[in-house]
C-alpha positions in Angstrom: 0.0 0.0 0.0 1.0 3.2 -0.7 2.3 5.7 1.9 0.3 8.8 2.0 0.8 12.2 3.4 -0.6 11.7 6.6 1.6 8.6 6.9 4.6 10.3 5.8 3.8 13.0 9.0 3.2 10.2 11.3 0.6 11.9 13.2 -2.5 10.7 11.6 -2.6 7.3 9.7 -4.6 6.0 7.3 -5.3 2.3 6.5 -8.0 1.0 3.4 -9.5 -1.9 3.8 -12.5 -3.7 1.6 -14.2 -0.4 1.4 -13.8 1.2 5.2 -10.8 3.9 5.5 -9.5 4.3 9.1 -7.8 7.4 9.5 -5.9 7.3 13.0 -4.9 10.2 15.1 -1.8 9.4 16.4 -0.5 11.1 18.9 -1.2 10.0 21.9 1.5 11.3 23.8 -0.1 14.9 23.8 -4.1 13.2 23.6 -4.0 13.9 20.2 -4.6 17.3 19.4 -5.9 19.0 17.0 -2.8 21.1 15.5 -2.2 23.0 12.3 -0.5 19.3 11.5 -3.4 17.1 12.4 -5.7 19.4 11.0 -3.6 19.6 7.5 -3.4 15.9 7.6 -7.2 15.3 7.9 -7.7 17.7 5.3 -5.9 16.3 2.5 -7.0 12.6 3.6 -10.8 13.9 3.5 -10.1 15.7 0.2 -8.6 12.4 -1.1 -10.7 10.3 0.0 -14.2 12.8 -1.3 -12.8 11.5 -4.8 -12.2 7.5 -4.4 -15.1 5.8 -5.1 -13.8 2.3 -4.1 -13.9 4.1 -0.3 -18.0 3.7 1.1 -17.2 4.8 4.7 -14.4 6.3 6.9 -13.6 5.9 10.3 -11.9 8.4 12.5 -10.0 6.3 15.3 -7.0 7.4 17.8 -4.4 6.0 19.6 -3.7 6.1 23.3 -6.2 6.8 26.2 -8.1 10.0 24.8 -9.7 10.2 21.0 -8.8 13.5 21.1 -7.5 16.6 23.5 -8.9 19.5 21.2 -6.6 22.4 19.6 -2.9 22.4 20.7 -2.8 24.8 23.6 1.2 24.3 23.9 1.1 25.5 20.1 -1.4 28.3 20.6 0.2 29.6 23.4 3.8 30.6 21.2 1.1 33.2 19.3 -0.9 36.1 20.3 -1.5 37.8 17.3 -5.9 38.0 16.0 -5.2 36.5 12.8 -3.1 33.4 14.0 -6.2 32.1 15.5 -8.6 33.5 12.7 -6.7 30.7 10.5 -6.8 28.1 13.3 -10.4 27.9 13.7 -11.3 28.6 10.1 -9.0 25.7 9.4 -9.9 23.9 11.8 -14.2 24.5 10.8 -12.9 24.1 7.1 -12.2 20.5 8.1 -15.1 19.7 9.7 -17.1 20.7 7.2 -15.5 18.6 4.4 -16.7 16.0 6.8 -20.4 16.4 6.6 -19.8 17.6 2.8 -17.6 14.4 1.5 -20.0 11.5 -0.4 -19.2 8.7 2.1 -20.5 8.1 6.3 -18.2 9.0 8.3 -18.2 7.0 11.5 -16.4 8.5 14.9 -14.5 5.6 16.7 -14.2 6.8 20.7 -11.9 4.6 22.5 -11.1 7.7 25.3 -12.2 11.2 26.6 -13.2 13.9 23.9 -12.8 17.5 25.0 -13.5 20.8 23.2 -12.4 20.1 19.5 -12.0 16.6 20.1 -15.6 16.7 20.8 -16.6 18.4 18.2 -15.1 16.2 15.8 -17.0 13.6 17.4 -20.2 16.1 16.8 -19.4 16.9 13.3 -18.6 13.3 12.5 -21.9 11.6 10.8 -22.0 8.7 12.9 -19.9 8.2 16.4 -19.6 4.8 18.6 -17.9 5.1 21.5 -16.5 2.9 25.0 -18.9 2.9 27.6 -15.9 4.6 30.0 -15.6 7.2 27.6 -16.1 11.1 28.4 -17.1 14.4 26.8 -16.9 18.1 27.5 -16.1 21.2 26.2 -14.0 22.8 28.5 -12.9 25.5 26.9 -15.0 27.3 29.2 -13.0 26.4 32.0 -10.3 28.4 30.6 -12.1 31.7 29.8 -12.6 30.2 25.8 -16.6 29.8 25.3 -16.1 26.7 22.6 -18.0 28.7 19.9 -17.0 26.7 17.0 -17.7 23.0 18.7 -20.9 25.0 19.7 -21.6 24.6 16.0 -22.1 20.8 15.4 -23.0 20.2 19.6 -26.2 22.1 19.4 -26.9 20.5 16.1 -26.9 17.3 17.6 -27.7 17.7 21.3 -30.6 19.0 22.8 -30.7 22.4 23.3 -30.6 22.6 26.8 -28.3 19.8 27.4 -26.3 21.4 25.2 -25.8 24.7 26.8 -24.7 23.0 29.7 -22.2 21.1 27.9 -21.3 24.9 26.6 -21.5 26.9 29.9 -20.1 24.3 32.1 -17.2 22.4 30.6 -18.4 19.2 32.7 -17.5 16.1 31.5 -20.8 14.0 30.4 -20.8 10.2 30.7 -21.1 8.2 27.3 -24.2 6.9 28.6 -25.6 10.8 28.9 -24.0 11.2 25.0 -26.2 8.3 23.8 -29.1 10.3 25.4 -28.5 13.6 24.6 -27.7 12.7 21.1 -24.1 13.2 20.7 -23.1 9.9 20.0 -25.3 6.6 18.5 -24.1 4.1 20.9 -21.5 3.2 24.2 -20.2 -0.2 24.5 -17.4 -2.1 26.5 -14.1 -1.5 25.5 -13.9 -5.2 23.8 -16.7 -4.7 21.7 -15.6 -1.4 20.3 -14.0 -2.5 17.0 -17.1 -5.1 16.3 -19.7 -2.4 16.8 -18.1 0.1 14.5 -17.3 -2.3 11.8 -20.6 -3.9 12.3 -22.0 0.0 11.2 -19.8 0.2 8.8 -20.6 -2.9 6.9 -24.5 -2.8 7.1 -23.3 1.2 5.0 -21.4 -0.7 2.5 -24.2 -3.5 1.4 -26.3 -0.3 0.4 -26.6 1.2 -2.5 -23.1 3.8 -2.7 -25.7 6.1 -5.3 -28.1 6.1 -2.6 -25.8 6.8 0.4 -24.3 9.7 -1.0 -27.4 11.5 -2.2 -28.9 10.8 1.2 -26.1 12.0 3.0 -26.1 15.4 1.0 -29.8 15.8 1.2 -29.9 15.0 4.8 -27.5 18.1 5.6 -29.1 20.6 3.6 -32.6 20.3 4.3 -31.7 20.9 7.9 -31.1 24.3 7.3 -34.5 24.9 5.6 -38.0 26.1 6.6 -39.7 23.1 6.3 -41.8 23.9 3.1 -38.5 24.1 1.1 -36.9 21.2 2.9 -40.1 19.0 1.4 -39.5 20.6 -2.0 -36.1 20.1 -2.0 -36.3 16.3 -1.0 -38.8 15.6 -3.5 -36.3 16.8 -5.9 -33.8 14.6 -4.5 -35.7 12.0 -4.4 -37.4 11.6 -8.1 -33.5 12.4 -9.6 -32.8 9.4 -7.3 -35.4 7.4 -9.1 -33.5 7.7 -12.1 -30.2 6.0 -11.2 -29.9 2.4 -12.1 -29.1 1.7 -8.2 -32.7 2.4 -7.6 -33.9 0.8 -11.1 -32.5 -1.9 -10.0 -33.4 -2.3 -6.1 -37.1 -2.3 -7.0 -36.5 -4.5 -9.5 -35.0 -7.0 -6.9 -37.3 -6.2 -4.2 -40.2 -7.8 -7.0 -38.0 -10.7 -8.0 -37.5 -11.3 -4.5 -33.7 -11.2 -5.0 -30.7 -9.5 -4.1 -29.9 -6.6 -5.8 -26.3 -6.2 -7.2 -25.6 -2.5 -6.7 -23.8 -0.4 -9.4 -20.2 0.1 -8.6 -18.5 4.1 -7.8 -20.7 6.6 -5.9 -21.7 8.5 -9.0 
């Protein structure tokens, strides 16, 4: 397999295999935090991966006890200047965006605490599974930092009010209050982690790739729509979905009583 430029940097690693991509934050000597590096790397993974069809879902994993710290504050600290930290977030919500905008699911994989960024990576990410031991906050808070841009995907997910205790607190929540409040799908044992996720994963790939993708970008836009235009826009979604032979063909299986055998690539 070919080395790419996350491997190269060593701090996030990718591996492909029979469809899933696993991209690894790896460094879990500082928790994994979300630097200009890791941030760059996730980028141009994302970016890669938005255009290679024979990928049908990624997973975000980490190494070491926490999934992920949040932004570098060792890093941050060398710079006081406005538009240092301009870039950093705009980077930083750049990525996270190229998350909810790239065809395929992407799945979080929480093996350890995720704190400001960290959890909004877990927020942003379309699916998340996590350990049952595992924690959540965003405690930038804490430090006189209101977390505006984890705000962003947090109150998208969470209830509103639990949310803005996430916000105004910076408590930790339990993975069992995550599954509740909606920031996460599910919390299992530690042992079970890699099964649950791949489980997901799998029951993704034996759909239709056509059908995944357009429902993933329809999904996100009609959330920011009064409702009228949201059922305009999904009718127009769905009819153009109509039209691809993935859906030609999964109607014509469900009346044969078959199987169907899904059209290879996402478009």
């Amino acid at each position: 397999m070919t080395k790419s430029k996350a491997e190269k940097s060593n701090c996030l690693l990718r591996e492909d295999e029979q469809g899933i991509t696993t991209l690894t934050l790896n460094r879990p000597d500082k928790f994994n935090p979300l630097s200009f590096e890791m941030i760059s790397a996730l980028q141009n993974e994302l970016d890669s991966i938005a255009k290679d069809h024979s990928v049908r879902v990624v997973v975000i994993a980490a190494k070491g006890k926490a999934f992920c710290a949040g932004h570098d504050l060792k890093e941050m600290a060398g710079h006081s200047e406005k538009d240092y930290f301009t870039g950093l977030f705009q980077k930083c919500s750049q990525m996270m965006l190229t998350i909810n905008r790239i065809p395929q699911p992407v799945i979080a994989k929480v093996q350890g605490i995720a704190t400001a960024a960290g959890c909004q990576l877990v927020a942003a990410s379309d699916l998340a599974v996590a350990v049952d031991s595992a924690k959540f906050a965003t405690s930038g808070i804490r430090y006189g930092l209101f977390c505006s841009t984890p705000a962003v995907p947090v109150s998208r997910n969470m209830q509103r009010k639990h949310a803005m205790e996430l916000l105004l607190t910076g408590d930790f929540i339990s993975a069992d209050d995550a599954v509740r409040q909606g920031l996460i799908n599910s919390a299992v044992p530690e042992g079970d982690l890699t099964d649950k996720v791949h489980g997901l994963a799998q029951s993704i790939i034996e759909k239709s790739a056509v059908a995944v993708s357009v429902g993933k970008e329809m999904f996100y836009k009609q959330l920011e729509m009064e409702l009228e235009d949201a059922y305009g826009y999904a009718a127009e979604m769905m009819a153009s979905n109509m039209m691809a032979k993935d859906a030609q063909e999964g109607f014509s299986a469900f009346i044969e009583k078959r199987s169907p055998v899904w059209n290879h690539g996402i478009k």
